[in-house]
Backbone as CSV, one residue per row, in Angstrom:
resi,resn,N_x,N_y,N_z,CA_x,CA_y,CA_z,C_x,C_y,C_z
1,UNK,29.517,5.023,26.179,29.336,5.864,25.008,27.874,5.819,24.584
2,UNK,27.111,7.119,24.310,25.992,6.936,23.787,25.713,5.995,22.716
3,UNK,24.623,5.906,22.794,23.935,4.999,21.160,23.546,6.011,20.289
4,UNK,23.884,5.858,18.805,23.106,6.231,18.003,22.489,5.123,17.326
5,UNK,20.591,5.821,16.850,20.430,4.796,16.666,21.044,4.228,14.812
6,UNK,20.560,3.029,14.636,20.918,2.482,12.924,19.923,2.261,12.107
7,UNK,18.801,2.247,12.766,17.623,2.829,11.985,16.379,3.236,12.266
8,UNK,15.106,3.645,11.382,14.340,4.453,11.910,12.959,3.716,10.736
9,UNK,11.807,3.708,11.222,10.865,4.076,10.283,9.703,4.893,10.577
10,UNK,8.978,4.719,9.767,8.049,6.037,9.547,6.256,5.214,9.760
11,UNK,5.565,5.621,10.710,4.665,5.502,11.085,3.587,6.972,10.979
12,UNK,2.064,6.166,11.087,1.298,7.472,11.290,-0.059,6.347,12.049
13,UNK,-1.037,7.594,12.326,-2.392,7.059,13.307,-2.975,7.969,13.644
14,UNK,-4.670,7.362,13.624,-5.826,8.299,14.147,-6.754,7.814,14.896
15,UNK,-7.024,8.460,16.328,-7.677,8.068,17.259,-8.710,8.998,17.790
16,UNK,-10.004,8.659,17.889,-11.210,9.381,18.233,-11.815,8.751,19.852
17,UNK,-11.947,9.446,20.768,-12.364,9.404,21.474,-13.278,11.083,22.163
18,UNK,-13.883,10.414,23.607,-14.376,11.779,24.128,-13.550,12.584,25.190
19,UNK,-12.354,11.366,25.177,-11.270,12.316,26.420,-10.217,12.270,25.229
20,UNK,-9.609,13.602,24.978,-8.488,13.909,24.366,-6.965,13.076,24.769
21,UNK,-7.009,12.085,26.009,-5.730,11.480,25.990,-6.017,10.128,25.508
22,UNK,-7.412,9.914,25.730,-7.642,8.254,24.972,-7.304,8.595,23.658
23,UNK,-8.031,9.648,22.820,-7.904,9.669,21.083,-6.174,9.294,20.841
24,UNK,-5.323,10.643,21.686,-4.167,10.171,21.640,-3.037,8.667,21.451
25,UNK,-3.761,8.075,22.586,-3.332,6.956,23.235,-4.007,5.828,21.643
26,UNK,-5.359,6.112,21.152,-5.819,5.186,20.237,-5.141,5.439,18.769
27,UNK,-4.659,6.855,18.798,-3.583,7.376,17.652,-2.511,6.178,17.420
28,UNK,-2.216,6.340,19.039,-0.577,6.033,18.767,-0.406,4.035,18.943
29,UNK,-2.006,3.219,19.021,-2.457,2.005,18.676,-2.508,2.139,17.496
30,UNK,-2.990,3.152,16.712,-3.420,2.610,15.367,-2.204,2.855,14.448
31,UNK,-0.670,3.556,14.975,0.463,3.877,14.424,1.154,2.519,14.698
32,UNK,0.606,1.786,15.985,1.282,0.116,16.271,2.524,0.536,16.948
33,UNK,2.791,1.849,17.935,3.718,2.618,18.762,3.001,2.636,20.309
34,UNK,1.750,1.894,20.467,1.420,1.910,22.007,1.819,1.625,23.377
35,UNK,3.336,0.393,22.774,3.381,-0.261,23.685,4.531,0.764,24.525
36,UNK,5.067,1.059,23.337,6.470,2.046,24.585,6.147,3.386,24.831
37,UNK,7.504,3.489,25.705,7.648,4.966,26.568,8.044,6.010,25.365
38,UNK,7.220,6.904,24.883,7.692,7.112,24.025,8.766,9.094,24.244
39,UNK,9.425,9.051,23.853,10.495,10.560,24.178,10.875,11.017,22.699
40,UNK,9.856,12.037,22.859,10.530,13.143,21.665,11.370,13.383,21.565
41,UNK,12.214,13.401,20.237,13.279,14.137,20.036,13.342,15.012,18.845
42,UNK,14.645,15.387,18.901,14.559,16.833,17.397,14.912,16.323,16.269
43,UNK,15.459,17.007,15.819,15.164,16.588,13.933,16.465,15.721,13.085
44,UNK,17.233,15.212,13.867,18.495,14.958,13.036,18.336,13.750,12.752
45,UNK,18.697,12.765,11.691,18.751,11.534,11.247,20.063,10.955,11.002
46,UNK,20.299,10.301,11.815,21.963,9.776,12.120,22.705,9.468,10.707
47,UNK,23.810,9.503,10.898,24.585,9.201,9.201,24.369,7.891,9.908
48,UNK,24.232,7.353,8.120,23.687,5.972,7.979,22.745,5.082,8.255
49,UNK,21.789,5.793,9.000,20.785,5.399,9.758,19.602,5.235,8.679
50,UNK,19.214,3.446,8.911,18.480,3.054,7.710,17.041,2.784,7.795
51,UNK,16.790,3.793,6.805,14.711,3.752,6.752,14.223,2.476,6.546
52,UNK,13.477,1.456,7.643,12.916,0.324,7.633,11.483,0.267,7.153
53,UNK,11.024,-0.623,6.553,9.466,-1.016,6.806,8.686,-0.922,8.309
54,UNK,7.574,-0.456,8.465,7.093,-0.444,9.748,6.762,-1.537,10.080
55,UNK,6.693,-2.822,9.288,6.209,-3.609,10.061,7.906,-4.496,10.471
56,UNK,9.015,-4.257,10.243,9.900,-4.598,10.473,10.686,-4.010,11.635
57,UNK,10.010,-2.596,11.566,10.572,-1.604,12.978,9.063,-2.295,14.054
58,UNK,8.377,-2.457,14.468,7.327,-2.735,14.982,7.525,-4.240,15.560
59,UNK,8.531,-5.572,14.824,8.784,-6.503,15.086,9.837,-5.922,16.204
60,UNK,10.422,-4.971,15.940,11.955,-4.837,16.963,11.700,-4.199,18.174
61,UNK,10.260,-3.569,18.079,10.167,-3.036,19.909,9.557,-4.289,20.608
62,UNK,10.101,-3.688,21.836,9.326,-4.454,23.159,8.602,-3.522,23.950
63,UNK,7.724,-4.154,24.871,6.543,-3.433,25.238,7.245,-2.324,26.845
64,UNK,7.476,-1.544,26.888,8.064,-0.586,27.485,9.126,0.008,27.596
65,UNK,9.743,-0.484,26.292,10.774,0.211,26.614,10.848,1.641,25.669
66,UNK,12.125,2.266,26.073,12.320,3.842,25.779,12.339,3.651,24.157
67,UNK,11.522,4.118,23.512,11.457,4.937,22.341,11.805,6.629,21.890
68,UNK,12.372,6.524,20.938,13.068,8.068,20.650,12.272,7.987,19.240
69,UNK,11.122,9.091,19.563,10.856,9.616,18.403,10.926,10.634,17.728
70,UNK,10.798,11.291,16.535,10.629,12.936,16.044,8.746,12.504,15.959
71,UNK,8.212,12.749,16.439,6.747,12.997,16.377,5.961,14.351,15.990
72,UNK,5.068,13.914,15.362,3.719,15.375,15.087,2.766,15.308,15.533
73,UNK,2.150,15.975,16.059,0.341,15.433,16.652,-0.372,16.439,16.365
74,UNK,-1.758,16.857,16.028,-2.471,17.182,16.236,-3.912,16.897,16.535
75,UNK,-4.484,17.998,17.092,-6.155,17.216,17.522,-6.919,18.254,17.806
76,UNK,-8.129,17.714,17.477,-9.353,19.290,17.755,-10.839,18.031,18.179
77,UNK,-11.386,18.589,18.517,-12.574,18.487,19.255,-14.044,18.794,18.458
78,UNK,-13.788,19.844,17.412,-14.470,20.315,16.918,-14.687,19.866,15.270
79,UNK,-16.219,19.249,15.321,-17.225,18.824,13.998,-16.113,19.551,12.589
80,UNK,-15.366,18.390,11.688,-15.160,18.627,10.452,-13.864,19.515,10.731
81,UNK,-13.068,20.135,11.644,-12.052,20.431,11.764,-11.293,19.608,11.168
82,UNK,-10.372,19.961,9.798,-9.025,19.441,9.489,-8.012,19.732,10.604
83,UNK,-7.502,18.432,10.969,-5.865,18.605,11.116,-5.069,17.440,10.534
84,UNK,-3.748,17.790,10.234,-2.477,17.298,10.059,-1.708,17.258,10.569
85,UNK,-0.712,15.755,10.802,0.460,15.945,11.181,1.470,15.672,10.171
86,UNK,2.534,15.345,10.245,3.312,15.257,9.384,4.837,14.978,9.701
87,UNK,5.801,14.489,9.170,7.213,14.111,9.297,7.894,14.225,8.062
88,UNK,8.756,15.304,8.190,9.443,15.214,6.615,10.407,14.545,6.952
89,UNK,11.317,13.872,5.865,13.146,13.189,5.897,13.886,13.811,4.850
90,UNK,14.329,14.228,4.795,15.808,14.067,3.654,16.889,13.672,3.826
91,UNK,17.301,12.820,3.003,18.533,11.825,3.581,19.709,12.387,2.398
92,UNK,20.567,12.358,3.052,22.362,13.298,2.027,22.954,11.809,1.124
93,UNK,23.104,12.108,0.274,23.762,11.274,-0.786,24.585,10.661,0.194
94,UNK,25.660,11.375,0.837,26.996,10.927,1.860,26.587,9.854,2.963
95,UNK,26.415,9.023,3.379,26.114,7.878,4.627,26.860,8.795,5.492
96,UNK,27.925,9.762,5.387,28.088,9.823,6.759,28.015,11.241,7.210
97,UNK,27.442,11.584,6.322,26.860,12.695,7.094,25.104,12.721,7.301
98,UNK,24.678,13.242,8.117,23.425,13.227,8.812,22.706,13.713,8.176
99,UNK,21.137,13.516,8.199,20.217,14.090,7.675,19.375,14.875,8.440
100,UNK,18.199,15.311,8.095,17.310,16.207,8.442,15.493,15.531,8.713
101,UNK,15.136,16.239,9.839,13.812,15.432,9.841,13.125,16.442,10.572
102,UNK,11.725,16.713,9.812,10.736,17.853,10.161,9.676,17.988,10.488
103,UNK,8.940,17.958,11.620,7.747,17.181,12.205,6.950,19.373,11.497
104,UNK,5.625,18.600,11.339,4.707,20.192,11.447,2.932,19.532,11.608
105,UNK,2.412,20.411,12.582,1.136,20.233,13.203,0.443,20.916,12.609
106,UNK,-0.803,20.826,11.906,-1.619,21.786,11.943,-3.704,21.746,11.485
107,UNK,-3.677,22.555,11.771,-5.344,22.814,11.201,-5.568,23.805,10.148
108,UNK,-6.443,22.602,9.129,-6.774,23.569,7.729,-6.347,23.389,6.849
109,UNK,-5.157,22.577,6.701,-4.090,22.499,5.870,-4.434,21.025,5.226
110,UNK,-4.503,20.755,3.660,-4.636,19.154,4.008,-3.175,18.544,4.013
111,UNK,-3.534,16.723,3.848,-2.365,15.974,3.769,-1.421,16.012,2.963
112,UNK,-1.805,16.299,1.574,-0.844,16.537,0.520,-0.232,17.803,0.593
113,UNK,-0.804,19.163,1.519,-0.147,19.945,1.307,1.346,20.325,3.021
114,UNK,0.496,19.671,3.782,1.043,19.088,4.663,2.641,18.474,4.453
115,UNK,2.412,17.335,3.515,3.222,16.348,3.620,4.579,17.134,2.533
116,UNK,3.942,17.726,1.263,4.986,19.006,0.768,5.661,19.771,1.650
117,UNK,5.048,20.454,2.400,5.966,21.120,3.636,7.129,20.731,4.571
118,UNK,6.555,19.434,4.867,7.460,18.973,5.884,8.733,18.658,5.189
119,UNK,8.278,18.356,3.713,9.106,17.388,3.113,10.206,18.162,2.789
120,UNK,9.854,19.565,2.348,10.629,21.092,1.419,11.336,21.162,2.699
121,UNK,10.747,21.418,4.210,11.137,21.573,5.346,12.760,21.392,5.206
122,UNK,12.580,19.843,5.293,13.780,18.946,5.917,14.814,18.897,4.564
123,UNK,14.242,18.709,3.678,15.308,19.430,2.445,15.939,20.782,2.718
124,UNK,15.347,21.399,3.025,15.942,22.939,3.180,17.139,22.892,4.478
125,UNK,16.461,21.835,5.645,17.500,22.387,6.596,18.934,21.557,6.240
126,UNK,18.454,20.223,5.425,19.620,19.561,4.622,20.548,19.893,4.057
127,UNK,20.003,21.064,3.046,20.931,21.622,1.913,21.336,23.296,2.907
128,UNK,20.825,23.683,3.568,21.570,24.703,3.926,23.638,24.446,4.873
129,UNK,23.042,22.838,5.789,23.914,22.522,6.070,24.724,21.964,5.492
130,UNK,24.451,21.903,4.128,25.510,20.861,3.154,25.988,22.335,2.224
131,UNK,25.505,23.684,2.482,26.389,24.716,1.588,25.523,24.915,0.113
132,UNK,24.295,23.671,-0.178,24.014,24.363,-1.078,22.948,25.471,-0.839
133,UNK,23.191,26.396,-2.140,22.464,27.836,-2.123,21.180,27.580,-3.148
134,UNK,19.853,28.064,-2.889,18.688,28.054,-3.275,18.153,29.567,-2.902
135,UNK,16.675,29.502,-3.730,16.008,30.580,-3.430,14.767,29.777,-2.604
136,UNK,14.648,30.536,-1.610,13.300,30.177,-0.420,11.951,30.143,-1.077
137,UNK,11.803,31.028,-2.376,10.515,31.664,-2.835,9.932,30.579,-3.796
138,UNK,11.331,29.694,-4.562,10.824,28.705,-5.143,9.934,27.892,-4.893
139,UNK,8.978,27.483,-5.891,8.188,26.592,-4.973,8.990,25.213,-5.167
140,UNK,7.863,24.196,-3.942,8.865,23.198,-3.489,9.337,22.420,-5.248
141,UNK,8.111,22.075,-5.827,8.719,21.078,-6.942,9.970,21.624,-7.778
142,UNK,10.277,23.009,-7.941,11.121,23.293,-8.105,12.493,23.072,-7.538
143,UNK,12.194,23.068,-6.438,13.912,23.018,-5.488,13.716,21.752,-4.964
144,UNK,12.963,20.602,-5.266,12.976,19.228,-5.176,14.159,18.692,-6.348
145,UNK,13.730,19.383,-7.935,14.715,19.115,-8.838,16.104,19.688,-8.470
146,UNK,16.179,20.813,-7.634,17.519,21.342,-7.552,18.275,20.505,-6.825
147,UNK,17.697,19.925,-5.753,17.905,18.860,-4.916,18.606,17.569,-5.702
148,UNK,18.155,17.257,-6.204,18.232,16.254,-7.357,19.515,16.183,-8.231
149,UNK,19.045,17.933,-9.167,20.795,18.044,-9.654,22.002,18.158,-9.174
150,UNK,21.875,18.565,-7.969,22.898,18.960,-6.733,23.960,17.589,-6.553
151,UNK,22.616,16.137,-6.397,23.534,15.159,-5.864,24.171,15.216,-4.677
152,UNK,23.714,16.352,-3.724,23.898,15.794,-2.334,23.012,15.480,-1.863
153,UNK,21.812,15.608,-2.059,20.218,14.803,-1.825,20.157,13.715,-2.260
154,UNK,19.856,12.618,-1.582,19.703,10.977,-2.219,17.973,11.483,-2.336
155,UNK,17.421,11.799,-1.074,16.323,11.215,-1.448,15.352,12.130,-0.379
156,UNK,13.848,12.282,-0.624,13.603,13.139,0.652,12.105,12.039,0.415
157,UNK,11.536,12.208,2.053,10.202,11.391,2.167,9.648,11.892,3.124
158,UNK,8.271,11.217,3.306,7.429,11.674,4.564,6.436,10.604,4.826
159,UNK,5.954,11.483,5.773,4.582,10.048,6.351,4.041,11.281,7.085
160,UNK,2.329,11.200,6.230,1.489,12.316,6.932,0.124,11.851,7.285
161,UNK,-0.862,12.204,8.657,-1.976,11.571,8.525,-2.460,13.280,8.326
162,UNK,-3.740,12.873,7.938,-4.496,14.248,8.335,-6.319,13.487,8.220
163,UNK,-6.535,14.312,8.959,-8.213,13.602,9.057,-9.093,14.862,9.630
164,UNK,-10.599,14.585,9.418,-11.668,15.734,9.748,-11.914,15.522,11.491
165,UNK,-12.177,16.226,12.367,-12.745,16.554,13.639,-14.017,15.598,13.003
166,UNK,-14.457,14.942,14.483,-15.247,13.911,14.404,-16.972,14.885,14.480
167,UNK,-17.992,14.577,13.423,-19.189,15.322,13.782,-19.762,15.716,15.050
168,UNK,-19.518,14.476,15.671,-20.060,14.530,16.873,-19.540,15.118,18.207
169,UNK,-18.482,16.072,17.327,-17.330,16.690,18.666,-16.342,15.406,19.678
170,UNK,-15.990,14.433,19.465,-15.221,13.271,20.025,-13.880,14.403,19.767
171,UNK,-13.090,13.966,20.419,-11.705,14.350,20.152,-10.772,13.766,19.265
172,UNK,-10.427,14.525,18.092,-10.205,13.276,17.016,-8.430,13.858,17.005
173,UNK,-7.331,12.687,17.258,-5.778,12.975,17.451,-5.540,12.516,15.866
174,UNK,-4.258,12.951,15.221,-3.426,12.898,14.571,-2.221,12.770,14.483
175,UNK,-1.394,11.347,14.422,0.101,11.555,14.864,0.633,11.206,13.805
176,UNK,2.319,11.421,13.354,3.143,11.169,12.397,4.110,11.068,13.086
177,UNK,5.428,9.915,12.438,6.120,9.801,13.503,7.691,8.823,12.637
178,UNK,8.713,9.821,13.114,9.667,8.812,12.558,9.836,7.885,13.871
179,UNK,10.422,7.153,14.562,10.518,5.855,15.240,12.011,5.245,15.358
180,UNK,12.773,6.018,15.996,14.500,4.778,16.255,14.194,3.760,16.978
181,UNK,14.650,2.645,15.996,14.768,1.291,16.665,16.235,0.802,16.291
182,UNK,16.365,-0.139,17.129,18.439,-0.876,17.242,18.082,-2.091,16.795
């Protein structure tokens, strides 16, 4: 029988180099995620599956083995370029039903507005599957409270880096990252 995992935490990291897979690779050192294989996955957050401290998810890997992440990356090359990554969560009042998790990449955008997005993101795909009805146009702090009064939202979070393209043109990565560990 498959595993699901029982919990997850939330990491981020930024790595500058002149080859775009080192910056990467120094990203995902400075997130303290270097040592494993790491395999994307999509957005769902297991019922019951419990948000750890990173330095408590970070005690529980070993050095190669398979990691399942929802990851974000971005990276540019180019002097003072913003990018962001980002990971939204929203977790359902219910333990047993599943939550939502929303990775978004980008340039231009900063962290705070970044980290709103992802966050409205994964709320939205939460509450559509839980039946409640909202308006899209709201802005987020608004339908954060609706969230709230609803009471099928416990709680929504994120973890975002965002940083400038290095002056000197280095390749500067950006990762965000939820993280299943057993």
């Amino acid at each position: 029988m498959p595993r699901v995992p029982t919990k997850v935490f939330l990491t981020k990291g930024v790595g500058k180099h002149r080859q775009k897979l080192s910056s990467f690779e120094l990203a995902l050192r400075d997130a303290g995620i270097e040592k494993c294989n790491i395999v994307r996955v999509s957005s769902i957050l297991p019922p019951g599956c419990k948000i750890i401290s990173k330095r408590q998810g970070i005690a529980m890997m070993k050095p190669g083995q398979i990691t399942f992440v929802v990851l974000a990356e971005a990276n540019t090359n180019e002097p003072n370029r913003l990018v962001s990554a980002s990971v939204g969560v929203a977790v359902p009042a219910d333990s047993n039903q599943y939550g939502y998790m929303s990775e978004h990449h980008c340039c231009g955008m900063t962290g705070e507005d970044t980290a709103d997005y992802t966050e409205d993101l994964a709320a939205c795909m939460l509450a559509t599957t839980l039946g409640i009805e909202f308006d899209e146009d709201v802005h987020w702090d608004a339908r954060k409270e609706l969230w709230k009064l609803h009471g099928k939202i416990v709680r929504t979070t994120n973890v975002t880096q965002s940083a400038e393209g290095d002056k000197d043109g280095l390749w500067t990565t950006v990762i965000a990252a939820a993280v299943f560990v057993d």
